[in-house]
C-alpha positions, 0 to 999 in steps of 0.5 A: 301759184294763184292770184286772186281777181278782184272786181271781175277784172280778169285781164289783170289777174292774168296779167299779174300771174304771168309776170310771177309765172315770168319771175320764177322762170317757168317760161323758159323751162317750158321752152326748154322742156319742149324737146328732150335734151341730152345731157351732154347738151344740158352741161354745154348749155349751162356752161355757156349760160355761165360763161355769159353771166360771168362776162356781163358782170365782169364789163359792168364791174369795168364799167362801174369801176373803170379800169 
């Protein structure tokens, strides 16, 4: 990943590769990479990750729709 600094303007550069760095998620896998975690933990989490994913589609899709 790189950005280019046009007119000597680092503070933009480094604004905008950190909003790519935010796009494709690298934050949160440094986050999540900062301690070691079991596998057990991994499936519990992403299931849960899922399960909220799922139920806010859903209450936008009531909402949106109305029933």
């Amino acid at each position: 990943m790189f950005v280019t600094v046009r007119d000597n303007n680092v503070d933009q550069a480094l604004r905008v590769l950190k909003k790519k760095m935010q796009r494709e998620g690298l934050f949160r896998e440094m986050k999540n990479r900062r301690n070691y975690e079991k596998p057990s933990e991994r499936r519990a989490r992403e299931n849960a990750e899922s399960t909220r994913r799922v139920r806010k589609l859903m209450r936008k899709r009531m909402e949106r729709e109305g029933f």
